[in-house]
VOGU-3710 file (C-alpha; in Angstrom, 3 decimals, decimal comma):
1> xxxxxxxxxx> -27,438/-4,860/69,586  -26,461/-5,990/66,393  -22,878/-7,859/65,722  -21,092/-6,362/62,923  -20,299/-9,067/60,425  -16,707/-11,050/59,630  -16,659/-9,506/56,534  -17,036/-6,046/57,417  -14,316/-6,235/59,615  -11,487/-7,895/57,113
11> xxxxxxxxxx> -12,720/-5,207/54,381  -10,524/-2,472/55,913  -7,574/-4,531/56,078  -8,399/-6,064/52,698  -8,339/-2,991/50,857  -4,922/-1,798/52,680  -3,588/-5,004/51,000  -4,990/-4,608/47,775  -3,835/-0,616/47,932  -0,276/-1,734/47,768
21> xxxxxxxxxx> -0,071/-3,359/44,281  -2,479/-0,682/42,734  -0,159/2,169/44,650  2,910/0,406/43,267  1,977/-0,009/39,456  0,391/3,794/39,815  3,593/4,933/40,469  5,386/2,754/37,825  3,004/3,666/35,666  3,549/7,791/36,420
31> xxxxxxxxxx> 7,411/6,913/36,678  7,755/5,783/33,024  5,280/8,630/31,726  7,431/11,213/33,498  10,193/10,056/31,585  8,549/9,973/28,070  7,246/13,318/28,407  11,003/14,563/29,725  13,249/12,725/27,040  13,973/15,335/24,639
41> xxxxxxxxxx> 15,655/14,014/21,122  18,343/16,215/19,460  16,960/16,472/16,675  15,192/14,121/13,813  18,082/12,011/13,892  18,317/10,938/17,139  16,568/6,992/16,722  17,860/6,423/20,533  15,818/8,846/22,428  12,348/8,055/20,386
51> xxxxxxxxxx> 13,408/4,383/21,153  13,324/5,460/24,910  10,200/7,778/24,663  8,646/4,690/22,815  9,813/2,111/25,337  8,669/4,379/27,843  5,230/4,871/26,994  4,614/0,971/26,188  6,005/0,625/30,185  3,633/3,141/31,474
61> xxxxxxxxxx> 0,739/1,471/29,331  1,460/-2,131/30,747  1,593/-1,205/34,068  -1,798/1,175/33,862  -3,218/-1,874/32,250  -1,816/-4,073/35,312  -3,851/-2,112/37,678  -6,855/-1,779/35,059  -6,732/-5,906/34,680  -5,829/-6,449/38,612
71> xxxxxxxxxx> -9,226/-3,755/39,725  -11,777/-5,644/36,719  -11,256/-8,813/39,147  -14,418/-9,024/41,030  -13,275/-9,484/44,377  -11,087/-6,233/43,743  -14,141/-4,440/42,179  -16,412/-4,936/45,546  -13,747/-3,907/47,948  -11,988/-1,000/45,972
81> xxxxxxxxxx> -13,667/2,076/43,946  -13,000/3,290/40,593  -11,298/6,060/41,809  -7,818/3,703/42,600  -8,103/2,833/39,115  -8,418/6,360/37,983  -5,099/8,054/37,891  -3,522/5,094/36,560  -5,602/4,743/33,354  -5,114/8,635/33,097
91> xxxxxxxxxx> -1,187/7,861/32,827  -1,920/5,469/30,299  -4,459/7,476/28,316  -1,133/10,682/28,558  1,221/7,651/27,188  -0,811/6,286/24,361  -1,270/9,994/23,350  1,922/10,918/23,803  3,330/7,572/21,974  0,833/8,275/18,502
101> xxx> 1,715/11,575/18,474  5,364/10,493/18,247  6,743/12,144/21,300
//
């Protein structure tokens, strides 16, 4: 009978601590590019809402690069998979899109 390892056993709890901060910026992240995409200017005069749209998609692109820059750690890398890295470069792939195109 083999005894499992110390580090097999903190991995579970490990990766329900590092889930909170990658949750946390996800949802920042989908937050701000929820708000770019709904911000609707009334007309080609309105320098206040493409000020928001703009300020909204740098937001969503700092805090999908916060989760990007927090999951490249190594530590982060062994214990959690691409996949909770995933939707939040998505979100900041939709924001740099929708920022060149202008909004």
């Amino acid at each position: 009978m083999t005894i499992p390892s110390h580090v097999d056993n903190d991995r579970g709890c490990l990766r329900l601590v590092l889930a909170v901060p990658l949750i946390l910026l996800t949802l920042v992240a989908a937050y701000f590019c929820w708000t770019a995409l709904t911000i609707r200017p009334s007309g080609p005069w309105d320098d206040d809402a493409y000020a928001g749209i703009v300020l909204s998609c740098v937001l969503a692109i700092g805090a999908a690069g916060a989760v990007a820059v927090l999951w490249l750690l190594p530590s982060v890398r062994r214990i959690m998979g691409w996949w909770w890295v995933g939707p939040a470069v998505l979100l900041g792939v939709i924001a740099v899109l929708l920022w060149v195109t202008g909004g």
